[in-house]
C-alpha positions as CSV (number, residue, x, y, z in Angstrom):
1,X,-48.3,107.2,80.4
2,X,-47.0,103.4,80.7
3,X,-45.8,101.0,78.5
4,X,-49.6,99.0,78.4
5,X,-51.4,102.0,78.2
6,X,-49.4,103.0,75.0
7,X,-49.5,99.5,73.4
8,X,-53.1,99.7,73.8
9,X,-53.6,103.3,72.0
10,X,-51.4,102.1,69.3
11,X,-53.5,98.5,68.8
12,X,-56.6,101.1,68.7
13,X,-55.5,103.7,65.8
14,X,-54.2,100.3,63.8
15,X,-57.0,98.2,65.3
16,X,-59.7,100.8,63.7
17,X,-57.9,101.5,60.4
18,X,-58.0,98.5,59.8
19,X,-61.4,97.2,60.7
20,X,-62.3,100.5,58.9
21,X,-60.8,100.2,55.4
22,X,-62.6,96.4,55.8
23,X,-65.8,97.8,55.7
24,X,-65.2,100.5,53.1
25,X,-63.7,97.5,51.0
26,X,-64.3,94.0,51.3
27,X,-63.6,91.6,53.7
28,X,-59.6,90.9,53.7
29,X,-58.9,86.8,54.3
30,X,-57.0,87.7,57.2
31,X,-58.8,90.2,59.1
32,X,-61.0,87.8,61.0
33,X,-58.0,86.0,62.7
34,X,-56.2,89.5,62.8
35,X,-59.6,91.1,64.7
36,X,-59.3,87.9,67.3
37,X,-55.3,88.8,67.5
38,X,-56.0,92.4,68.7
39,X,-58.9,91.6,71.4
40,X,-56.5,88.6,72.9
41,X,-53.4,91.4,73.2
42,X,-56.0,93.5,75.1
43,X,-56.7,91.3,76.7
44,X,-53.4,89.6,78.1
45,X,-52.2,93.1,78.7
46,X,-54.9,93.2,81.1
47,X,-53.9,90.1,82.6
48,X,-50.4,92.1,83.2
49,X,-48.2,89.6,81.1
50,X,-44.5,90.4,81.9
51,X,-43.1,92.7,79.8
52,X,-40.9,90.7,77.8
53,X,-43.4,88.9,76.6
54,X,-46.0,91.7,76.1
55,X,-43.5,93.9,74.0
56,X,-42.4,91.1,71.7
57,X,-45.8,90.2,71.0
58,X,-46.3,94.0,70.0
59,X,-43.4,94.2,68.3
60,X,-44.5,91.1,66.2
61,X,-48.0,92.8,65.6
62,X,-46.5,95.8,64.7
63,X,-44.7,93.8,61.9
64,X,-48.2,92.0,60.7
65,X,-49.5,95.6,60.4
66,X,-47.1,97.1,58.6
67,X,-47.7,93.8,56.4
68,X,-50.9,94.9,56.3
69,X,-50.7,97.8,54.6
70,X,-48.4,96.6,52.4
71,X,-50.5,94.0,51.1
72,X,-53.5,96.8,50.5
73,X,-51.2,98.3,48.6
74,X,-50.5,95.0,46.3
75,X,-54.1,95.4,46.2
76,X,-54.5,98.5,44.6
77,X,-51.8,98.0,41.7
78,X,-53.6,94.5,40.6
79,X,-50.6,92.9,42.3
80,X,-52.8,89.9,42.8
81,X,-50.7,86.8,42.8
82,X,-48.1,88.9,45.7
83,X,-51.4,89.9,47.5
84,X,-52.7,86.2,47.9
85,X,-49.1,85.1,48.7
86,X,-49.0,88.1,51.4
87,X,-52.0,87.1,52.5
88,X,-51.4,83.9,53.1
89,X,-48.3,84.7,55.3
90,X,-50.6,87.3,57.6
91,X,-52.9,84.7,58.3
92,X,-49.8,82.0,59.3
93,X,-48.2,84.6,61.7
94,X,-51.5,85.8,63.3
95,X,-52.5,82.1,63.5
96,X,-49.3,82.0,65.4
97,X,-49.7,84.8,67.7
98,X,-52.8,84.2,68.4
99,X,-52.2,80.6,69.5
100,X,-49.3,82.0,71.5
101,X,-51.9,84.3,73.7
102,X,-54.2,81.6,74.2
103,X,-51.5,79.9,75.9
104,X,-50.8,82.8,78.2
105,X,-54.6,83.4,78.7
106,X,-55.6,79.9,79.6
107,X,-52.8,77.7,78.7
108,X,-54.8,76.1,75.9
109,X,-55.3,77.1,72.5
110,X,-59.2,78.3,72.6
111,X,-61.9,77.4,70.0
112,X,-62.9,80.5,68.6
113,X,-59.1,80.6,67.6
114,X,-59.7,77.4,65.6
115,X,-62.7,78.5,64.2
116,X,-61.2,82.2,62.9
117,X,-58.0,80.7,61.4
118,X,-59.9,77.8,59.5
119,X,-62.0,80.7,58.4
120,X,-59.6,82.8,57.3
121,X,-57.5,80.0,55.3
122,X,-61.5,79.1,53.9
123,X,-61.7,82.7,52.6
124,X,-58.8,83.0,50.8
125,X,-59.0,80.0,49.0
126,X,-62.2,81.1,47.7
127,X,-60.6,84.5,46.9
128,X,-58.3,82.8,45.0
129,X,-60.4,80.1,42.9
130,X,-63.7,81.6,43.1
131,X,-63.6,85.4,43.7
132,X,-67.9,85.9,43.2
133,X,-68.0,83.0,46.1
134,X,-65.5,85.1,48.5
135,X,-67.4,88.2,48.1
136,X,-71.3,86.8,48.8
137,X,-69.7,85.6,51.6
138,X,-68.3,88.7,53.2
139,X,-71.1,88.6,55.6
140,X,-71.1,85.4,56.8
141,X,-67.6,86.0,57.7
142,X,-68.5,88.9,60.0
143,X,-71.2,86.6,61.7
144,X,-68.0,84.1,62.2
145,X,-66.2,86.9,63.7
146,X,-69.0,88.2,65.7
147,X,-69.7,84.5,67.6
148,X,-65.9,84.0,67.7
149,X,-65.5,87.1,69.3
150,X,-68.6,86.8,71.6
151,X,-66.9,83.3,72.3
152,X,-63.8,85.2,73.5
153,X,-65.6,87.8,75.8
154,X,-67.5,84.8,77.9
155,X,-64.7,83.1,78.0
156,X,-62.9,86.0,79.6
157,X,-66.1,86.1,82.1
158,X,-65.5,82.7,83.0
159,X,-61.8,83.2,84.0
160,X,-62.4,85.8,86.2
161,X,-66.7,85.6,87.5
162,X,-67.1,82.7,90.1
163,X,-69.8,80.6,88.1
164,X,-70.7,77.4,89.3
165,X,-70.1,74.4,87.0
166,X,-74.0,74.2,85.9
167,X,-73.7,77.8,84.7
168,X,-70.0,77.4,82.8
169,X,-72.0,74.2,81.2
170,X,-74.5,77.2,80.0
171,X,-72.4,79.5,78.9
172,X,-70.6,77.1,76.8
173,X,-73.7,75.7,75.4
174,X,-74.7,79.3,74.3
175,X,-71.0,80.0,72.6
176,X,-71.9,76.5,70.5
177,X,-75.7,77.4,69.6
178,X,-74.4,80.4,68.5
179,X,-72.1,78.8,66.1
180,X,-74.5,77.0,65.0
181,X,-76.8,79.4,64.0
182,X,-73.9,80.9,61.9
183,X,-72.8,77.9,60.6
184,X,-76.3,77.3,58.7
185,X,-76.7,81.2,58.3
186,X,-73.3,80.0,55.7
187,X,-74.9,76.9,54.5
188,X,-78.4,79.0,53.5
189,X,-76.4,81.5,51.9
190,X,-74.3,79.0,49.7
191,X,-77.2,77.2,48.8
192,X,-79.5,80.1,48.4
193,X,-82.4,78.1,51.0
194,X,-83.6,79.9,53.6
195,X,-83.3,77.5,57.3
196,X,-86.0,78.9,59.7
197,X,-84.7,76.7,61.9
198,X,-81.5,78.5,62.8
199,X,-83.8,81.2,64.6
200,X,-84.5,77.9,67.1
201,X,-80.5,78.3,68.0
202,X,-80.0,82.0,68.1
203,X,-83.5,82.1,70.6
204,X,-81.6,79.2,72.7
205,X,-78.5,81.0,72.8
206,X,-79.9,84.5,73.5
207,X,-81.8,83.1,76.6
208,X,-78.7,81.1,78.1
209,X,-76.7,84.2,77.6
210,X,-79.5,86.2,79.5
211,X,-79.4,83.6,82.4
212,X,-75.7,84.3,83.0
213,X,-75.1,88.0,82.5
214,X,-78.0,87.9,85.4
215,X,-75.9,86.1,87.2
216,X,-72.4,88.6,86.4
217,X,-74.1,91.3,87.1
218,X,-75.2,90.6,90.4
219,X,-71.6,90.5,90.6
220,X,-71.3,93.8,89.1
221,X,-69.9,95.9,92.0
222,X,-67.0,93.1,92.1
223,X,-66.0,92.9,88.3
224,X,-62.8,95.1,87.1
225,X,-63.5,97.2,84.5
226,X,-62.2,94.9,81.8
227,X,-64.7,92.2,83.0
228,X,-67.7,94.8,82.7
229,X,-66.5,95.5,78.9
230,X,-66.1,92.4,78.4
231,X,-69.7,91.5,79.7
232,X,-71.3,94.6,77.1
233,X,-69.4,93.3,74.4
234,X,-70.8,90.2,74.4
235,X,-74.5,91.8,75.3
236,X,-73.5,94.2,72.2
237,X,-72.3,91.0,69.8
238,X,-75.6,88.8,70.7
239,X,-77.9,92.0,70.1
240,X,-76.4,92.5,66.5
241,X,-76.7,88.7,65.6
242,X,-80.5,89.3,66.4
243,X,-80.8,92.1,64.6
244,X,-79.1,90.7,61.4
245,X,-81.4,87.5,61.8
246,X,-84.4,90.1,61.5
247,X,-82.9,91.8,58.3
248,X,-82.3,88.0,57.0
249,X,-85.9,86.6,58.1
250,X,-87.6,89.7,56.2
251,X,-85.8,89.5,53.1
């Protein structure tokens, strides 16, 4: 077994604990940026980075994880003040590696990393100063991660699927109505009001996305098999966004 097919087995198993014990728990201030740090690995191992590069960048994430736990353990002994302190530092050197793979994907840093770090720095300032805040918003923060990370996927698609510049302008317009859409999904939850309106963004979105994964998968018998997980990822992310709008709409 190589080198990137280890990597990858490891970033699973920590990858899924992590995500995992997130779920169980509550939402950690640094796991959004730290979910968007082990997709962009995957996916610049795909792009076969050279391996200098690819192993430091594992070795560094190794680092974050064993961080990681560390800082679920502060967690556990009411270690508060170290766990905000560790937190802070996971979400400064995942900020950094993740910026460092954008570079390497597409020499720019992306916007979906911009929007998870200013998330994640969000978060634990609430967890800080307003704990009851931080934790009615734990679901908002996985709608962040979900359009971030659907943001990610298309953007993969439009590296590698010959679009023409009309359908790149409407893929791009979807990633942005589906921010959107989460943005005042936040804004209703803070406020307790209830915006009808944001279904009007999530409908545009949905049908723009639908337009182009016609479009990829007319390609289908062309794209690698990264490119067709990386087209049901995003079909998967969209789908769940509609399904939590109809669990939001009914109650």
């Amino acid at each position: 077994m190589n080198n990137c097919k280890i990597s990858a087995l490891k970033l699973s198993f920590f990858g899924m604990f992590l995500t995992t014990y997130t779920l169980v728990g509550e939402v950690l201030a640094y796991i959004p940026i730290a979910i968007l740090l082990l997709v962009k690995f995957f996916q610049a191992m795909e792009k076969q980075v050279t391996r200098s590069k690819a192993s430091g960048i594992l070795h560094s994430i190794n680092v974050f994880l064993l961080v990681a736990l560390l800082e679920r353990v502060m967690t556990v002994y009411n270690m508060t003040i170290l766990s905000y302190y560790t937190s802070f530092y996971l979400i400064y050197s995942a900020s950094y590696l993740v910026i460092r793979l954008d570079y390497i994907l597409s020499d720019k840093v992306n916007d979906e990393s911009i929007v998870l770090i200013i998330t994640s720095c969000i978060y634990l300032l609430f967890l800080c100063f307003n704990p009851e805040v931080a934790t009615s918003l734990s679901l908002n923060i996985w709608l962040l991660i979900a359009v971030s990370l659907y943001f990610t996927f298309t953007n993969q698609l439009l590296r590698k699927v010959s679009l023409t510049s009309s359908q790149i302008l409407i893929t791009e317009q979807s990633q942005w109505l589906l921010l959107i859409y989460s943005l005042f999904r936040l804004v209703s939850n803070i406020f307790e009001v209830k915006f009808q309106l944001s279904l009007i963004f999530y409908t545009g979105a949905l049908v723009l996305f639908l337009v182009i994964a016609y479009s990829v998968m007319k390609q289908n018998k062309q794209l690698k098999t990264s490119l067709k997980i990386a087209n049901v990822s995003a079909c998967i992310l969209i789908a769940t966004l509609g399904i939590e709008y109809s669990y939001y709409a009914v109650h």
